[in-house]
N, C-alpha and C positions, 0 to 999 in steps of 0.2 A: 447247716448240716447237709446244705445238696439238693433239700428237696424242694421241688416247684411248690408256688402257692398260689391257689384260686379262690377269685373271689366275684361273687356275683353279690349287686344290691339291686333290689326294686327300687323302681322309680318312686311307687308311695313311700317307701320306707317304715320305719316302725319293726313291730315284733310278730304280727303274722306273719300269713303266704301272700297276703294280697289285700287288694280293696271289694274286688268282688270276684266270684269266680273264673272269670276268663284271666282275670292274671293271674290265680293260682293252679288254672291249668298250664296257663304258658311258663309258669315256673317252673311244673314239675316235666314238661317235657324238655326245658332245656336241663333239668339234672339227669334226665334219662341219654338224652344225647351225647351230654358230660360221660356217664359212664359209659354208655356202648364205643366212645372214644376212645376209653381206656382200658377197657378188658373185652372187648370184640362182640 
């Protein structure tokens, strides 16, 4: 259809954010980054 596809996996993997919370900080500032990317 055209559109790009993104995809990010943690290195723990599995079905949270993380294993403890500094990766699930670091995950969510790379999805904040991801968006200020693409809507400014």
């Amino acid at each position: 259809m055209g559109y790009e596809a993104h995809l990010y996996e943690l290195a723990s993997g599995g079905h949270g954010y993380g294993r403890d919370y500094k990766e699930r900080a670091g995950s969510q500032v790379l999805g904040f980054q991801f968006l200020k990317s693409k809507i400014g």
